[in-house]
N, C-alpha and C positions, 0 to 999 in steps of 0.2 A: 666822518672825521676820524685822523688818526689820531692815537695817543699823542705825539709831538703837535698834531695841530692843534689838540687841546692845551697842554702846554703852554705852547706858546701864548695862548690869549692871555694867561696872566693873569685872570680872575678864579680865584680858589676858594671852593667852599672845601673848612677842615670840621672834621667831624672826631670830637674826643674831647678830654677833659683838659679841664683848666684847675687848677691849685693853688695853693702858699707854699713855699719853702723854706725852711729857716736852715743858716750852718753858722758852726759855732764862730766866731772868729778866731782869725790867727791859728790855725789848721788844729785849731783843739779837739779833745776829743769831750764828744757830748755831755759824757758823765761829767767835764771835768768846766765845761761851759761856764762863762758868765757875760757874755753877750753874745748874739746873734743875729747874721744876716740875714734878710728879709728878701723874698723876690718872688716872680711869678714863676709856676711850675705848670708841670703835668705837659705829659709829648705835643699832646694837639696845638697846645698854646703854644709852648716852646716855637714846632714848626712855623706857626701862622705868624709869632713874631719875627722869626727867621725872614718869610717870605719878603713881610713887610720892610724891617731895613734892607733887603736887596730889592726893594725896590716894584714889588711885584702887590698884588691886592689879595686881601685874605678876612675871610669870614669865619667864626664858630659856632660848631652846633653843638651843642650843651645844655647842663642843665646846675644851677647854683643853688648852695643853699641860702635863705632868708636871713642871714646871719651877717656877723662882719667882717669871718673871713669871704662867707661870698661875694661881699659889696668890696671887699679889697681886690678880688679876682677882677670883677669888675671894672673898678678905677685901672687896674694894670692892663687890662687890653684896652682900654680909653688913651692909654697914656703910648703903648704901643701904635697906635694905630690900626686896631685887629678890630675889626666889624662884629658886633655883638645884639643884632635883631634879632636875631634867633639865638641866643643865651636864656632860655628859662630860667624865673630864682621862682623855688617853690618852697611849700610851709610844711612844716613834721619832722620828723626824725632823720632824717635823710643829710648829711652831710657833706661839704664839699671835703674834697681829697687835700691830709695834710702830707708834707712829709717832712724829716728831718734827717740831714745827710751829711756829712761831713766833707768840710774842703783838704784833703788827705789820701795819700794810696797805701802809706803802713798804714795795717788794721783798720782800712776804712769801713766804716757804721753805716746804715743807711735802715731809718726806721719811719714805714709807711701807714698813715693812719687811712683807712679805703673800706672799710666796718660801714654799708650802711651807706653808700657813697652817693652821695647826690648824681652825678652824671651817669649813673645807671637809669635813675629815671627818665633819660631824653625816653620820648616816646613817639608812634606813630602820628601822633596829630603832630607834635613836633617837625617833624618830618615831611610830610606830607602838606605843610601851609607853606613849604619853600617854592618860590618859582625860580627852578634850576635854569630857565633861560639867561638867568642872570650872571653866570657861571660860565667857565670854560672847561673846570678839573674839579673831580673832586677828591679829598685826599681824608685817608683814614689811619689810625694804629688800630693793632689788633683789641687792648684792650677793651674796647668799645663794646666786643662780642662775646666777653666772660658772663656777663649776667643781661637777662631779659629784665621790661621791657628794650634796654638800651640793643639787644642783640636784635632782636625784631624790628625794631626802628629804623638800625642800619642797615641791616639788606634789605629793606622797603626803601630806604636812600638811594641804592644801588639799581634799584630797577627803577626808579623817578629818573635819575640823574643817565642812566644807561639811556631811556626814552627819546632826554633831552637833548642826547648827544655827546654828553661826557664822559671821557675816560675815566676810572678807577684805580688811582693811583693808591697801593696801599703797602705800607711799613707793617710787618708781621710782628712785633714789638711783644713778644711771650713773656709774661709776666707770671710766672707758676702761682703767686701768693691772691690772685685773680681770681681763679678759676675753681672750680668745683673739684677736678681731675682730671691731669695731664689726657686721657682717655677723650674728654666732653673739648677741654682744649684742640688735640690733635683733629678730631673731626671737623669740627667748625673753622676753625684756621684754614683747613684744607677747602673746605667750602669758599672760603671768601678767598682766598687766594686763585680757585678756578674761577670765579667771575671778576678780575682784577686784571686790568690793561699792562698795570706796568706792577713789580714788588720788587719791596726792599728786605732783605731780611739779613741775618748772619749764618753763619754754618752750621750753628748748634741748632737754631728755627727753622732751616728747610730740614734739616737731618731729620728735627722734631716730627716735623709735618708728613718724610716718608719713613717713620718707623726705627732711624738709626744714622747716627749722625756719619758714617760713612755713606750713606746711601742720600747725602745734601747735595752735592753739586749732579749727580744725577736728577734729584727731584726738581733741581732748580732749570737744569737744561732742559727737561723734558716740561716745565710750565712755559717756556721760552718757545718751545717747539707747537704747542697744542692751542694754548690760549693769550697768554702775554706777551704783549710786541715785547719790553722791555721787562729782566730781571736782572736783579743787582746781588750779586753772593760775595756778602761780605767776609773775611777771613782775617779780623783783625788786624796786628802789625806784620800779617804778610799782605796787606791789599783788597783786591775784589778783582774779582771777573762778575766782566759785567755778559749776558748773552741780549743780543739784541737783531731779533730776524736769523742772518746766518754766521753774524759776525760773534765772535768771543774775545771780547777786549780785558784782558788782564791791569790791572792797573796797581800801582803803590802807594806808600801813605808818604804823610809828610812828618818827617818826627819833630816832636812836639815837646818839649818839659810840663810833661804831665801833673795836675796840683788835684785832682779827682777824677774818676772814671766815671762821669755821669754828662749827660747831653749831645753825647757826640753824633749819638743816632740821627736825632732830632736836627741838629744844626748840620749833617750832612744831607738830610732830605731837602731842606729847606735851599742850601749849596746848587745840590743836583737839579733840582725843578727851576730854579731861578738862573742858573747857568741856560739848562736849556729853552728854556722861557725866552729868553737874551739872543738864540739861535747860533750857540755854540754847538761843534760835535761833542758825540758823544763821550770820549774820550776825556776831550778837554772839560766837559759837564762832570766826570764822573772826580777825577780830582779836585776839579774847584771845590765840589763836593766837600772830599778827603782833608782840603785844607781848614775849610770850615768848621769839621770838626775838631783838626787839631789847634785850632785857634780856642774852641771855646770849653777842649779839656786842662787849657794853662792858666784859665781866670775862673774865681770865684763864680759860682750862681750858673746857671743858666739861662733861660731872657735875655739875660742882661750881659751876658758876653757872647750873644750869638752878633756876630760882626755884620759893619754895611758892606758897600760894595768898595767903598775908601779902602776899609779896615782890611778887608780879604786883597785887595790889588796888591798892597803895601805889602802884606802877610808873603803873598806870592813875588812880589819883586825881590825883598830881601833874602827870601828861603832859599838855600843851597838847590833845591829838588827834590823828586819825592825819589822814592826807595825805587827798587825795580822792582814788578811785580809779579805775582806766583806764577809759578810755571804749567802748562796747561797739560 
């Protein structure tokens, strides 16, 4: 099975954490708060409820805290429609991931409570009681690999799910505040990036990954050439080249009235997979992508403005078009 024939089947186990988000309203800032919005966070979720309003099936593997923000995570992928058997909630110290971020681009805030984090604990048993037959894709962010057990669980996923057939779709999502040392980062990133069908990353996270961020779109061609049918090098508001086989598709963004710089990763993954999923090329996958994020960096929250397939058609009917894209 190739990565697109995985794809296409449309059944996604995502493997990463789920959250609470609060922002202040009415683009305040934090300090200066007195009410606050409420929503589902953290990438994995985000994606998985992405997949969901376009249409496509989506499972998470996780772990919650005993608490009530973990029972709140909880009701939000119930209410999503994001498959939750495999969501462990477990008892101790361990908590699930808060964050607090502001809807704003002056002097935007964004303060992460992850001390201690509950989805660190996904663990091999975890893992290892999923029957991946049920699956066609399975999809990761990096964060998952910052702390063990959560790091051993997921590349024990990777070879279940490679067994069973499924591609490895994975977002390199480098979180510095994560990690132990850009060093332990760099290595492991690299690692799960050479066992990974298709990546998603931007030009500061392959740069990361070979040593200097001039040397990204190298690292990225040369994962394109060795191991991954499909990688996506992101480059912000100039686009993405995307490589895929022998082709290098450049593509542009769609400008947006930006209200925060948060989700756009997420509700582009979500875009891309679901585009192709649909049996779009890749081209036109890689935009639809592109728009989805800029739809969900002009509305509050994240979940909650990643768009359906209504909301993204519309988004594209009305839009002038996207930018032209970097030059190769």
């Amino acid at each position: 099975m190739t990565a697109l024939d995985g794809i296409k089947g449309g059944k996604f186990l995502v493997i990463g954490r789920v959250g609470m988000d609060l922002s202040p309203i009415d683009r305040a800032q934090t300090e200066h708060a007195t009410d606050m919005f409420v929503a589902m966070g953290g990438s994995s979720a985000n994606i998985a409820a992405g997949l969901v309003k376009l249409g496509l099936s989506a499972d998470l593997v996780t772990c919650v805290s005993d608490d009530a923000v973990g029972r709140y995570c909880l009701n939000q992928l119930d209410a999503y429609g994001v498959g939750r058997a495999h969501v462990r909630t477990i008892q101790g110290e361990e908590r699930t991931s808060l964050a607090v971020y502001e809807t704003r681009l002056d002097d935007h805030q964004s303060v992460i409570y992850r001390n201690n984090a509950a989805d660190f604990q996904m663990s091999l048993q975890d893992v290892e009681a999923i029957d991946y037959n049920q699956y066609t894709a399975l999809i990761t962010a990096g964060t998952v690999f910052a702390a063990d057990p959560s790091r051993t669980a997921t590349f024990r996923a990777f070879e279940l799910a490679k067994a069973a057939g499924l591609p490895i779709i994975f977002d390199v999502d480098y979180r510095p505040y994560s990690w132990p040392s850009p060093q332990v980062a760099a290595d492991v990133l690299s690692r799960a990036g050479a066992q990974s069908d298709v990546i998603v990353g931007n030009d500061e996270e392959f740069g990361f990954m070979a040593g200097g961020i001039k040397k990204g779109r190298a690292k990225a061609r040369e994962l394109a050439q060795t191991s991954a049918e499909i990688v996506v090098y992101k480059m912000g508001q100039h686009g993405a080249i995307t490589f895929a086989g022998d082709d290098e598709i450049p593509t542009g963004i769609y400008p947006a009235k930006a209200v925060k710089p948060t989700g756009a990763g997420d509700s582009f993954m979500a875009g891309f997979m679901a585009s192709l999923a649909q049996g779009r090329d890749m081209k036109t996958a890689i935009l639809r992508g592109s728009a989805c994020a800029s739809i969900v960096v002009a509305k509050p929250g994240c979940a909650p403005a990643m768009p359906d397939t209504a909301t993204l058609d519309a988004f594209l009917n009305e839009h002038p078009g996207p930018t032209a894209g970097p030059t190769m």
